[in-house]
Predicted model as a PDB file, atoms N, CA, C, CB and O in Angstrom, pLDDT in the B-factor column:
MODEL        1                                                                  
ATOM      1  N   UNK A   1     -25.667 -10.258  21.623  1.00 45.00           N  
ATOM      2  CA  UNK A   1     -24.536  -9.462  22.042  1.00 45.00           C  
ATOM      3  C   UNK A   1     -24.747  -8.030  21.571  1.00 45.00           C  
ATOM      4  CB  UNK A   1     -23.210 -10.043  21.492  1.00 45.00           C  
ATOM      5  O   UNK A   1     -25.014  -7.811  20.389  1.00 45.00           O  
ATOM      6  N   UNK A   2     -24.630  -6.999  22.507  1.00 45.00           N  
ATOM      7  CA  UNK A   2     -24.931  -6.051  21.932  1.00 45.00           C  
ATOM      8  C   UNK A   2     -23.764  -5.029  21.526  1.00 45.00           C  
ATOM      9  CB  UNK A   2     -25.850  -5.603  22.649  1.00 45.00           C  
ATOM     10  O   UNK A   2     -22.786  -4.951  22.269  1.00 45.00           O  
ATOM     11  N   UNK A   3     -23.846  -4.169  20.256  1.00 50.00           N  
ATOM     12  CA  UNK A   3     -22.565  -3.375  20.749  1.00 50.00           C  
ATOM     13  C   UNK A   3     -22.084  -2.633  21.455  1.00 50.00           C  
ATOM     14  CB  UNK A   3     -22.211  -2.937  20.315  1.00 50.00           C  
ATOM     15  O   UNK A   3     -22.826  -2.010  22.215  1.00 50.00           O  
ATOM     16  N   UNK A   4     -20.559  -2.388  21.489  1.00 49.00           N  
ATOM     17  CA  UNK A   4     -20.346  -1.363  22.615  1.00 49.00           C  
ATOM     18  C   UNK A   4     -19.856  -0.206  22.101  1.00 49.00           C  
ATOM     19  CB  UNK A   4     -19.425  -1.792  23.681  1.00 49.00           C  
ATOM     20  O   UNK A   4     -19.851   0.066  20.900  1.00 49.00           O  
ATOM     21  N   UNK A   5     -19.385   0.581  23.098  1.00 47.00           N  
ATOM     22  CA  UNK A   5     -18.671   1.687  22.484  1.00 47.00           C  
ATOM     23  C   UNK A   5     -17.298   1.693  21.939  1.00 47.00           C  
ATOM     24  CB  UNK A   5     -18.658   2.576  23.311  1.00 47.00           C  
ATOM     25  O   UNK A   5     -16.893   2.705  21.367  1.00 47.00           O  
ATOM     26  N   UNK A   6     -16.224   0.197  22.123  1.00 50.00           N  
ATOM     27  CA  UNK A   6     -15.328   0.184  21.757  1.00 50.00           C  
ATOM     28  C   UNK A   6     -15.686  -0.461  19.860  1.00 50.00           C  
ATOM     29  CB  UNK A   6     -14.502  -0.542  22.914  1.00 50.00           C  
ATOM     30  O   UNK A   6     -14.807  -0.393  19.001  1.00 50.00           O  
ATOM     31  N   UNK A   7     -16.981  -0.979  19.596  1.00 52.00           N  
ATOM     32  CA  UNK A   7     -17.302  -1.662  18.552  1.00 52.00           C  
ATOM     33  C   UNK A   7     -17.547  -0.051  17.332  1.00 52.00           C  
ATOM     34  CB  UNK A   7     -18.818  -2.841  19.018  1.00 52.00           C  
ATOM     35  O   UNK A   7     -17.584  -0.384  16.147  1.00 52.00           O  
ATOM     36  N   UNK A   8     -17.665   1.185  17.539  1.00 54.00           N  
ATOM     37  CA  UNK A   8     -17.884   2.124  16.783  1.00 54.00           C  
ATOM     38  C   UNK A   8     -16.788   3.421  16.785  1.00 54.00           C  
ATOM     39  CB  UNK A   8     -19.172   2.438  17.119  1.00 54.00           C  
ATOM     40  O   UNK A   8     -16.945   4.634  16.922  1.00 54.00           O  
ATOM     41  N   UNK A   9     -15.346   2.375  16.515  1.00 58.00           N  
ATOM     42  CA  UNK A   9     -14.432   3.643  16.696  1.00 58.00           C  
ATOM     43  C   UNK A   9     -14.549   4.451  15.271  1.00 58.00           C  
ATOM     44  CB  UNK A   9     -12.711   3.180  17.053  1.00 58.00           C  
ATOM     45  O   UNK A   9     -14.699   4.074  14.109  1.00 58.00           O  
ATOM     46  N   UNK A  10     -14.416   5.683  15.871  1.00 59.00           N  
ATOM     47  CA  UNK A  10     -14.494   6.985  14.857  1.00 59.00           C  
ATOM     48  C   UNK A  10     -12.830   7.464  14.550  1.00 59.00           C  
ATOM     49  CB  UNK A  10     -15.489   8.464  15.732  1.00 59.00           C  
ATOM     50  O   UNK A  10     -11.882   7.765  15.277  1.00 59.00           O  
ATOM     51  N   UNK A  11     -12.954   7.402  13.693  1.00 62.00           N  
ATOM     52  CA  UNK A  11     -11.825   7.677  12.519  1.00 62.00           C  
ATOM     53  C   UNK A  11     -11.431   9.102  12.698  1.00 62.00           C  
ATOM     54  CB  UNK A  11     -12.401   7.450  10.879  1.00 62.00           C  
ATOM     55  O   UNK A  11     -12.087  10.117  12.466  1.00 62.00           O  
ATOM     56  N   UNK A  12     -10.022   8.943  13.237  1.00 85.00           N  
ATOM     57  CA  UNK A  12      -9.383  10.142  13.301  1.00 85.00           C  
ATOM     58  C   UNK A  12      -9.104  11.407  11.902  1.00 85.00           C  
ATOM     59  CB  UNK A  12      -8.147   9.609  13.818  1.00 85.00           C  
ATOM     60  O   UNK A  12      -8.519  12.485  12.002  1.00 85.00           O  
ATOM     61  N   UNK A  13      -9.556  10.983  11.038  1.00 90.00           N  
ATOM     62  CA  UNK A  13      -9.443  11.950   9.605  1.00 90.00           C  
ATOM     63  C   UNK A  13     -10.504  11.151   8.442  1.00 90.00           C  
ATOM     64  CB  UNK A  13      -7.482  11.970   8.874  1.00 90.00           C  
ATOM     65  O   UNK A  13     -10.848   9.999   8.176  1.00 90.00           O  
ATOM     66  N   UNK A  14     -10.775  12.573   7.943  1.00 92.00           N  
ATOM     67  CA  UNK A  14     -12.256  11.696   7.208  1.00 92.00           C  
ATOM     68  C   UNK A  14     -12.020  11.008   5.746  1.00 92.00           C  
ATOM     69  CB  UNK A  14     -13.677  12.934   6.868  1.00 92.00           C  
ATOM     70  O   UNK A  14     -11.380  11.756   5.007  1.00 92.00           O  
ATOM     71  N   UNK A  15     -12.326   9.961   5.245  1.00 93.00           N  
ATOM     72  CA  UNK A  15     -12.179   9.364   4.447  1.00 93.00           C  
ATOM     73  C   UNK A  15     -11.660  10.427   2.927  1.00 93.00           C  
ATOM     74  CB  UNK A  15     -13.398   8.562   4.544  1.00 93.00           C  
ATOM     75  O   UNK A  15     -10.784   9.902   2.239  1.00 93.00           O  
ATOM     76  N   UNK A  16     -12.220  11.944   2.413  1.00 94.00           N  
ATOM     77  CA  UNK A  16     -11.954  12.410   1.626  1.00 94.00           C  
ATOM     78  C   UNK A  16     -10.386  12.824   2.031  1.00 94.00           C  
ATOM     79  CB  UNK A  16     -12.951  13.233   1.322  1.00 94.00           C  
ATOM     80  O   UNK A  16      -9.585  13.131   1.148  1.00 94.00           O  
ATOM     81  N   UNK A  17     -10.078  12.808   3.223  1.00 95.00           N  
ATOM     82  CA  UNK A  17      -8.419  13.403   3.728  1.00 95.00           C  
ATOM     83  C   UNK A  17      -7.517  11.938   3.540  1.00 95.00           C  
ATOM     84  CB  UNK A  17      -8.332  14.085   5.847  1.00 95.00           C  
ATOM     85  O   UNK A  17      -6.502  11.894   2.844  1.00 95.00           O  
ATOM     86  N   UNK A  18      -7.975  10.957   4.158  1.00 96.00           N  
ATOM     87  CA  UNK A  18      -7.132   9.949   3.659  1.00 96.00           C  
ATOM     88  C   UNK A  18      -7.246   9.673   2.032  1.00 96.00           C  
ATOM     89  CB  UNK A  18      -7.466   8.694   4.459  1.00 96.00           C  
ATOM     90  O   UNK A  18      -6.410   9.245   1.236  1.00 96.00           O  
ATOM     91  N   UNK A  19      -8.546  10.067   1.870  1.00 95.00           N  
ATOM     92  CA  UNK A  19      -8.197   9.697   0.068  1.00 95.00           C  
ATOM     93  C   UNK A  19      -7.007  10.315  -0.525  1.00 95.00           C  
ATOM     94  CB  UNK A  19      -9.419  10.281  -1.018  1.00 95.00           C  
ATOM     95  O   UNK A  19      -6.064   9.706  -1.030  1.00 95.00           O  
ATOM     96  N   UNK A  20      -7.184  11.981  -0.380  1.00 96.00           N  
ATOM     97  CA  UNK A  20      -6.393  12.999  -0.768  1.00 96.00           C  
ATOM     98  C   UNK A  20      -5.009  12.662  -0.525  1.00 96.00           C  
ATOM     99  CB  UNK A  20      -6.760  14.184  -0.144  1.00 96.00           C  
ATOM    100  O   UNK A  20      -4.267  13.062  -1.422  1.00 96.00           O  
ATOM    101  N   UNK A  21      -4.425  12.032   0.441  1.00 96.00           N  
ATOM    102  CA  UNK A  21      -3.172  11.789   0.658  1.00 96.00           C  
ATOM    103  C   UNK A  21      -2.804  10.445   0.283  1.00 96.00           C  
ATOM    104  CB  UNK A  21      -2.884  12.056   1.912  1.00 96.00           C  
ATOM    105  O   UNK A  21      -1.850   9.927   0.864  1.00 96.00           O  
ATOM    106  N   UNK A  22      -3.377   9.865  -0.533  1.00 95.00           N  
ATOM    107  CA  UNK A  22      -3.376   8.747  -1.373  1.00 95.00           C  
ATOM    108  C   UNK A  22      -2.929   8.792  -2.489  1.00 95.00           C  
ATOM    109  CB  UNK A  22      -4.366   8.305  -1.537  1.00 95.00           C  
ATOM    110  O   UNK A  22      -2.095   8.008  -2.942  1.00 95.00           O  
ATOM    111  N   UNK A  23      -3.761  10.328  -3.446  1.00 95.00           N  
ATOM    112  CA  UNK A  23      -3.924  10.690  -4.379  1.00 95.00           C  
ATOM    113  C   UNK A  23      -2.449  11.208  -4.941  1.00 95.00           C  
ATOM    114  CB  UNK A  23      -4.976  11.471  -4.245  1.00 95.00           C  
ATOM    115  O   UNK A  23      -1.702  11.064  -5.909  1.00 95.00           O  
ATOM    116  N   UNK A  24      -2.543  11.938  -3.621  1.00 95.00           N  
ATOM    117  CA  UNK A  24      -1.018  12.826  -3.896  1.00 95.00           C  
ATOM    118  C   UNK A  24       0.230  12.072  -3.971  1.00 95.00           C  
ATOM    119  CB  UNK A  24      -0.666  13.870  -2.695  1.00 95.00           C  
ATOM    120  O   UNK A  24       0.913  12.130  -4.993  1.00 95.00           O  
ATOM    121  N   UNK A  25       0.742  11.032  -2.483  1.00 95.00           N  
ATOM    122  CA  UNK A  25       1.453  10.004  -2.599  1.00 95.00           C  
ATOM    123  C   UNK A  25       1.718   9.287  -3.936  1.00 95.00           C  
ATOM    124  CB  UNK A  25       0.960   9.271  -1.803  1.00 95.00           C  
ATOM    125  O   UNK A  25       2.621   8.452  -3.990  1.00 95.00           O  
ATOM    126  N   UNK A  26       1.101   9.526  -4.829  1.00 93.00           N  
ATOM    127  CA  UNK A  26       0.783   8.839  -6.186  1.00 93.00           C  
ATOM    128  C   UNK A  26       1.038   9.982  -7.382  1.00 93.00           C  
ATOM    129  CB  UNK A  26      -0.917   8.254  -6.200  1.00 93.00           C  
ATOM    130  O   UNK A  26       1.401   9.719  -8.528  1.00 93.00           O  
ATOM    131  N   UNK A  27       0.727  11.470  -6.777  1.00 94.00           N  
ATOM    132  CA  UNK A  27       1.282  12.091  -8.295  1.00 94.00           C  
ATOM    133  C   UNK A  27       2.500  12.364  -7.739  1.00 94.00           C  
ATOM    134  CB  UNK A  27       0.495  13.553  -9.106  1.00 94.00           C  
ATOM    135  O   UNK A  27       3.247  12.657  -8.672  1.00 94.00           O  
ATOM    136  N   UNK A  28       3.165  12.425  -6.554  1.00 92.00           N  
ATOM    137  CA  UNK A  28       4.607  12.822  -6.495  1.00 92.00           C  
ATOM    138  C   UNK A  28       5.476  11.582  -6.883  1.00 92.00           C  
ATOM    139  CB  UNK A  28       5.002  13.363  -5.009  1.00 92.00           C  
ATOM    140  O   UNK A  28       6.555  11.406  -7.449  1.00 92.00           O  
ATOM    141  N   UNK A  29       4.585  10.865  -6.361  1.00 90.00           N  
ATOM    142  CA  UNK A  29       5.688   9.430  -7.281  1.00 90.00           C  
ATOM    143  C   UNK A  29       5.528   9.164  -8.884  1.00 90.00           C  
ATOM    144  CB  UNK A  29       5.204   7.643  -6.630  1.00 90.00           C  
ATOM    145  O   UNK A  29       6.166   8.397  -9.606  1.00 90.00           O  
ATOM    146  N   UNK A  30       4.887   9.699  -9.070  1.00 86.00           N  
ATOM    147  CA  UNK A  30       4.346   9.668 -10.606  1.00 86.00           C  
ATOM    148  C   UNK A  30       4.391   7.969 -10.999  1.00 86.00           C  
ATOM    149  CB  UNK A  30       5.528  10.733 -11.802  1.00 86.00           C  
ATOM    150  O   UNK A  30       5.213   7.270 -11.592  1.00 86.00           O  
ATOM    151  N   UNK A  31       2.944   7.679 -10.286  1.00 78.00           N  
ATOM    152  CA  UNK A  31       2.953   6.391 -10.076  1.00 78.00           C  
ATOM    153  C   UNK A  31       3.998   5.470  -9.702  1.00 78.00           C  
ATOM    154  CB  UNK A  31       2.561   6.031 -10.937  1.00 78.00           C  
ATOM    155  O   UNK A  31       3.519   4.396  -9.337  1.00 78.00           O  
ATOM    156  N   UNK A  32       5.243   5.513  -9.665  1.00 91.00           N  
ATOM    157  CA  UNK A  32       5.826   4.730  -9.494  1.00 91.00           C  
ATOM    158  C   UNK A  32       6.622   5.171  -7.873  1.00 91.00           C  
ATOM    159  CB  UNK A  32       6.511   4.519 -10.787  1.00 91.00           C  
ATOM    160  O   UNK A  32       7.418   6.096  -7.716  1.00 91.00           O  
ATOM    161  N   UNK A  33       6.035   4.030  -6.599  1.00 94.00           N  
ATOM    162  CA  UNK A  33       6.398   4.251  -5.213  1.00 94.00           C  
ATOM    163  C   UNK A  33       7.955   3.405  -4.930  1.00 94.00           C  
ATOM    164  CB  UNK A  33       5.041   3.637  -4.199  1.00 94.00           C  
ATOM    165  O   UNK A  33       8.138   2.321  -5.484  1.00 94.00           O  
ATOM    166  N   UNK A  34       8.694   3.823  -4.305  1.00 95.00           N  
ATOM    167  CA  UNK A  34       9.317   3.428  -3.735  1.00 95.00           C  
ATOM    168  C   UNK A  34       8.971   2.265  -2.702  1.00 95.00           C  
ATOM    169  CB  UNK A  34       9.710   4.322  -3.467  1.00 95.00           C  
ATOM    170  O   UNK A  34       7.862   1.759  -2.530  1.00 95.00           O  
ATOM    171  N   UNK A  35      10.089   1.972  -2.092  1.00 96.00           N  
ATOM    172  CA  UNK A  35       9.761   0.966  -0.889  1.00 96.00           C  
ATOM    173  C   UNK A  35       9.070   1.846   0.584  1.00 96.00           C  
ATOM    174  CB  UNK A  35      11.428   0.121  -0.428  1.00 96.00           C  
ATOM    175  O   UNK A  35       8.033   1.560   1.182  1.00 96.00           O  
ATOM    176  N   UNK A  36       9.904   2.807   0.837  1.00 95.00           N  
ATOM    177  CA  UNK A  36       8.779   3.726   1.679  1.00 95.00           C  
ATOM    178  C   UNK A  36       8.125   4.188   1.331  1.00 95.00           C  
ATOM    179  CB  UNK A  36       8.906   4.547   2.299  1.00 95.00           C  
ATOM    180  O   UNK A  36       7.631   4.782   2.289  1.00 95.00           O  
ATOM    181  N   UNK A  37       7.378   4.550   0.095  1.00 95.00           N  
ATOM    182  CA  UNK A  37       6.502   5.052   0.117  1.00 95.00           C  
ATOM    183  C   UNK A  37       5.314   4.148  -0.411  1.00 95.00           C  
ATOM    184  CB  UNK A  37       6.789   6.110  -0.395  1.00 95.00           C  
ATOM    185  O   UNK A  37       4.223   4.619  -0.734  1.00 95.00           O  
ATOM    186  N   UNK A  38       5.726   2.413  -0.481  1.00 96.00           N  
ATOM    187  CA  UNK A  38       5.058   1.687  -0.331  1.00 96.00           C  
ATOM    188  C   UNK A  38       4.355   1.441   0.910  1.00 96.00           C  
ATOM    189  CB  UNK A  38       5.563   0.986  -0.715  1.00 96.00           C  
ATOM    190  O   UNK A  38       3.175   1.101   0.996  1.00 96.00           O  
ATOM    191  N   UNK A  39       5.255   1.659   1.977  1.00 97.00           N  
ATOM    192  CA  UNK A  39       4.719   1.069   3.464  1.00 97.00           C  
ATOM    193  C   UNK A  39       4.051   2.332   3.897  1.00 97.00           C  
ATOM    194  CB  UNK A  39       6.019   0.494   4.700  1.00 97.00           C  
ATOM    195  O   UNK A  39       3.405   2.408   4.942  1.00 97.00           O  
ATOM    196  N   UNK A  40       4.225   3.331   3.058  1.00 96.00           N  
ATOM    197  CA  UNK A  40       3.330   4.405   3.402  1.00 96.00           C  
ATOM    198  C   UNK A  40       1.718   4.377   3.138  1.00 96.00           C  
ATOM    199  CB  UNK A  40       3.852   5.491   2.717  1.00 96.00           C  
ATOM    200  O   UNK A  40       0.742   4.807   3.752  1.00 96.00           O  
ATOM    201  N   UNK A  41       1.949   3.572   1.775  1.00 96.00           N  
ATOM    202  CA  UNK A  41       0.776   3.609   0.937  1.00 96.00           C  
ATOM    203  C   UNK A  41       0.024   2.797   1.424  1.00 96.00           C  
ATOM    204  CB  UNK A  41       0.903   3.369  -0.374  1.00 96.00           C  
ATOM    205  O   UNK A  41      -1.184   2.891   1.206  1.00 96.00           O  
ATOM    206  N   UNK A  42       0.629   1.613   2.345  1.00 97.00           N  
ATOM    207  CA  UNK A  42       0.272  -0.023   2.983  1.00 97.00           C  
ATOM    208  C   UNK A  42      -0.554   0.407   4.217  1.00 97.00           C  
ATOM    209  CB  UNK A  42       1.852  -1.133   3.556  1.00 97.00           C  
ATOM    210  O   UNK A  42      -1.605  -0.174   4.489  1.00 97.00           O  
ATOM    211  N   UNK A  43       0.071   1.738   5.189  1.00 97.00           N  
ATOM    212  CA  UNK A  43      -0.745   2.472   6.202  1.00 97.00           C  
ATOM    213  C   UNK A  43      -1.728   3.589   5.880  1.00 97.00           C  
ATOM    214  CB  UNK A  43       0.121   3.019   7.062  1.00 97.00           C  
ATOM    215  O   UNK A  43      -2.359   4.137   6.784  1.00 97.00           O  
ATOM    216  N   UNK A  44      -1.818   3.814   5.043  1.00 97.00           N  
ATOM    217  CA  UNK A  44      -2.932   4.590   4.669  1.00 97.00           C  
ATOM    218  C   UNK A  44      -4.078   3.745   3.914  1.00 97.00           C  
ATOM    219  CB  UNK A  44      -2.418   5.729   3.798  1.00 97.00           C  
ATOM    220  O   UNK A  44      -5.156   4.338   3.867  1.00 97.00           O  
ATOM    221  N   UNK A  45      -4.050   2.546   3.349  1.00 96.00           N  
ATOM    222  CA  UNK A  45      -5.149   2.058   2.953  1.00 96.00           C  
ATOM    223  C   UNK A  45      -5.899   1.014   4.034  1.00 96.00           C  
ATOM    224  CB  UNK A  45      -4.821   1.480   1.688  1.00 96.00           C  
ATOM    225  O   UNK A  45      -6.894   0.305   3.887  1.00 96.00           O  
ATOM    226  N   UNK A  46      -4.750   1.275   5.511  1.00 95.00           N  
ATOM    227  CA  UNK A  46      -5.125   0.406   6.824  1.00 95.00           C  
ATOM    228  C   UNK A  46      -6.122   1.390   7.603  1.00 95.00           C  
ATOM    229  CB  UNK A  46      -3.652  -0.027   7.868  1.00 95.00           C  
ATOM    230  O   UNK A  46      -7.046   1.015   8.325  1.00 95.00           O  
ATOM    231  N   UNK A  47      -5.787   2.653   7.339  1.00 95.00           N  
ATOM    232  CA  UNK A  47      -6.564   3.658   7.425  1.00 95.00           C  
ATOM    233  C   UNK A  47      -8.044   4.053   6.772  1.00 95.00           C  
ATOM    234  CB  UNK A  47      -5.802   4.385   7.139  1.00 95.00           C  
ATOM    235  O   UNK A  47      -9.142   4.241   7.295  1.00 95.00           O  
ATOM    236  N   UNK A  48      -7.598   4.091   5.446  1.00 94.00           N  
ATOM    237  CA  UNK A  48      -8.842   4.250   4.510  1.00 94.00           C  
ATOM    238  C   UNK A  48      -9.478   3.232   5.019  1.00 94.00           C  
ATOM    239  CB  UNK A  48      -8.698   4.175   2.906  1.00 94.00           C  
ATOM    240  O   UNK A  48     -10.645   3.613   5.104  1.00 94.00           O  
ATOM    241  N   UNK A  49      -9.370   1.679   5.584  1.00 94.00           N  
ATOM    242  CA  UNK A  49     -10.550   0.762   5.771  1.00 94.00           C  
ATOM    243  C   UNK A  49     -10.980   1.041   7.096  1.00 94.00           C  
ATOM    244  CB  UNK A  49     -10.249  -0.774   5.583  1.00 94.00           C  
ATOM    245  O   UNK A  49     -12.148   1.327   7.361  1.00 94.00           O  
ATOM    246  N   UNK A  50     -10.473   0.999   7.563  1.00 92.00           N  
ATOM    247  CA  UNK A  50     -10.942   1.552   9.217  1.00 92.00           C  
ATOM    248  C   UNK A  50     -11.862   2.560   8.728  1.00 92.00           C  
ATOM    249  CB  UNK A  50      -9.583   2.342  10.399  1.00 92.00           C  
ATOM    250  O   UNK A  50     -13.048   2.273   8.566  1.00 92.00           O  
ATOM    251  N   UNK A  51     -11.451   3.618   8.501  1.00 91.00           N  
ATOM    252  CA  UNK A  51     -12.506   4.533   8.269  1.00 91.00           C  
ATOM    253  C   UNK A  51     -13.547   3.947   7.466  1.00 91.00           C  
ATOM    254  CB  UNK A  51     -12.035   5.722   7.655  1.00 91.00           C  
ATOM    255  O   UNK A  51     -14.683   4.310   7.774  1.00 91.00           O  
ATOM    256  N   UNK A  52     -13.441   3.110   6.487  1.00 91.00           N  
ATOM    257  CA  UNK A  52     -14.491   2.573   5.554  1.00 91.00           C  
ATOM    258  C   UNK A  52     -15.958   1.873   6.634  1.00 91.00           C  
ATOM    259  CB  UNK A  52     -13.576   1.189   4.472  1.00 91.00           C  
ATOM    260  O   UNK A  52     -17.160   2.124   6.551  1.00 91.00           O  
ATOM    261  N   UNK A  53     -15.056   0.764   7.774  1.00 89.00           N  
ATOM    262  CA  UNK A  53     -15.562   0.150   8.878  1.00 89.00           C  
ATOM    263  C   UNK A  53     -16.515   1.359   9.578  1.00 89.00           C  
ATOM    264  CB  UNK A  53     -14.307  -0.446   9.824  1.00 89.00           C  
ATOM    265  O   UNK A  53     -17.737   1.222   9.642  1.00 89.00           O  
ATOM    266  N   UNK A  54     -15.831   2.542  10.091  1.00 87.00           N  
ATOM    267  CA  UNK A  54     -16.478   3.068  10.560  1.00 87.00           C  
ATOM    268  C   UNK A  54     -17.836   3.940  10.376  1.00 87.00           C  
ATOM    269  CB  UNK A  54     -15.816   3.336  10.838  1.00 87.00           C  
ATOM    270  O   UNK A  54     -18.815   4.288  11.035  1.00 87.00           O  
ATOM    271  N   UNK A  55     -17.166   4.110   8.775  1.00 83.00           N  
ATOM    272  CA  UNK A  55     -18.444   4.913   8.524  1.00 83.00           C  
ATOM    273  C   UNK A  55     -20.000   3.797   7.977  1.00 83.00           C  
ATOM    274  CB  UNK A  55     -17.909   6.153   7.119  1.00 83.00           C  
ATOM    275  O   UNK A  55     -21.027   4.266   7.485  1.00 83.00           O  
ATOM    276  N   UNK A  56     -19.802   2.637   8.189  1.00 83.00           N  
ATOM    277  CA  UNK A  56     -20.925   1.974   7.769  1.00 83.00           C  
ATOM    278  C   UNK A  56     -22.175   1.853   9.297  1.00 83.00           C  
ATOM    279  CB  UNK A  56     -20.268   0.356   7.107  1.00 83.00           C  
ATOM    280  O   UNK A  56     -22.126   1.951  10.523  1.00 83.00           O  
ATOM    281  N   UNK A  57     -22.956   1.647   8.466  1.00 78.00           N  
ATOM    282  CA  UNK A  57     -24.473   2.266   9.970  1.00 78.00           C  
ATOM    283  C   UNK A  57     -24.648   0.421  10.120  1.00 78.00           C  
ATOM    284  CB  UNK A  57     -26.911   3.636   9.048  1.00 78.00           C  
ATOM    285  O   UNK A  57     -24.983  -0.270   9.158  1.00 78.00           O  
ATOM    286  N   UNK A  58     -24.413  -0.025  11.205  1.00 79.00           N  
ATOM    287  CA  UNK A  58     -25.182  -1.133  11.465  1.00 79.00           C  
ATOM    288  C   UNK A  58     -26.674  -1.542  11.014  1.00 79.00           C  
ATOM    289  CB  UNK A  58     -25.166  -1.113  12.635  1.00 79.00           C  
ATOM    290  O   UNK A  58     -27.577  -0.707  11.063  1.00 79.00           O  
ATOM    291  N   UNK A  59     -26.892  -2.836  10.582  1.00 75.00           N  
ATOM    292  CA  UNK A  59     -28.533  -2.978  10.551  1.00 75.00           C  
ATOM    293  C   UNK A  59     -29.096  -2.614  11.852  1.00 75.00           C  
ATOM    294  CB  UNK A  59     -29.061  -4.509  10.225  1.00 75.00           C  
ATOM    295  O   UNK A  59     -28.697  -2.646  13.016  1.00 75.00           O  
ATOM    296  N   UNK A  60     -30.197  -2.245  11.226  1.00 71.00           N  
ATOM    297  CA  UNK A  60     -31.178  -2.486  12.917  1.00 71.00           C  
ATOM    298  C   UNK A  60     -31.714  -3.939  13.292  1.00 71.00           C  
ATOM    299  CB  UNK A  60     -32.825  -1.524  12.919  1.00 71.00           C  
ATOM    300  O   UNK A  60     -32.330  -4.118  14.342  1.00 71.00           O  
TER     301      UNK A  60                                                      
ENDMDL                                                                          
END                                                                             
């Protein structure tokens, strides 16, 4: 099976930008998140893996 082009989606913001808004989410809460800003934190690490997915190079 070979891949396609739907198998190498590219990540709308680059892994150091989703980090960064991870980072921050976390000093304004001063560690401690709320419930939204749990489900915030829940879509951005759905993010960070996607991007994680994407940026890995297939074997040859």
């Amino acid at each position: 099976m070979s891949p396609t082009s739907d198998d190498h989606h590219v990540p709308e913001r680059s892994l150091a930008e989703i980090n960064a808004d991870i980072r921050c989410l976390f000093a304004r809460a001063e560690g401690r998140l709320s419930d939204a800003e749990r489900i915030r934190h829940a879509t951005l690490l759905g993010e960070w893996a996607s991007a994680i997915r994407a940026s890995v190079v297939p074997a040859a």
